[in-house]
N, C-alpha and C positions, 0 to 999 in steps of 0.2 A: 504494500500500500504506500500510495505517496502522498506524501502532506504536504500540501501550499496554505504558509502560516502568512497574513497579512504585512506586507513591508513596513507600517507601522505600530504592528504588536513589541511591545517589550516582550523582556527573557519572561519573567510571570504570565501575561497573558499567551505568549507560546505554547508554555508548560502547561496551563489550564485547558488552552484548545486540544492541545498531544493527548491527554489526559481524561477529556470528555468521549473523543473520537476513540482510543482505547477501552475505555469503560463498553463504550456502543457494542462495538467489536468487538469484543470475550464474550460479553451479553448474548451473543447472537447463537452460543451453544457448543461450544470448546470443549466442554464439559460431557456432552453426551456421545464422544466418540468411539464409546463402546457400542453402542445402538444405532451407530448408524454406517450402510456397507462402504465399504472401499470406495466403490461406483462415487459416492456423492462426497467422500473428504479427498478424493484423490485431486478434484479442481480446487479447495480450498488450499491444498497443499503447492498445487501448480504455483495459485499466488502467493504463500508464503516464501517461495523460491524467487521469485518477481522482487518478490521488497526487500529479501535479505542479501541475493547476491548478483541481483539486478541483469537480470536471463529470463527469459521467457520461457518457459518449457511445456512441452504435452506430456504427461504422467500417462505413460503406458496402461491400459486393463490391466496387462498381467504384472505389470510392479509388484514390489513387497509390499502386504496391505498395514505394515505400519511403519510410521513416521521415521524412524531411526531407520530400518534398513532401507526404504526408500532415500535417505536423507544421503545416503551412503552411495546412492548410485545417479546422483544428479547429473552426474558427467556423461553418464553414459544415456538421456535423455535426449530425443529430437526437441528442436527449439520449433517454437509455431510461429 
């Protein structure tokens, strides 16, 4: 995810925007990734890979269906 913070936010109001949009985002069910298939966290994962090390990638069907050994084969993902 990319954040565009206002050019005349201070460091505080930064930190509060970072922070609300954050909140949003975990809110949204981070939490239930036991319950829900591969199929559907594997594109959440696509853009966790977008924000952290700024690559685009398609997350294969047959990937490893958790985060860690996925995490582990990002290199060897097609970019979209």
């Amino acid at each position: 995810m990319r954040l565009n913070v206002p050019d005349d936010a201070d460091e505080d109001e930064a930190a509060a925007i970072a922070a609300v949009i954050r909140a949003h985002v975990n809110a949204d069910g981070d939490d239930d990734e036991e319950t829900t298939d591969w199929n559907d966290r594997r594109w959440r994962f696509s853009g966790r890979v977008d924000s952290l090390q700024g690559r685009r990638i398609r997350t294969p069907a047959g990937a490893p269906d958790d985060a860690w050994s996925a995490a582990g084969r990002t290199e060897r993902m097609p970019f979209r």
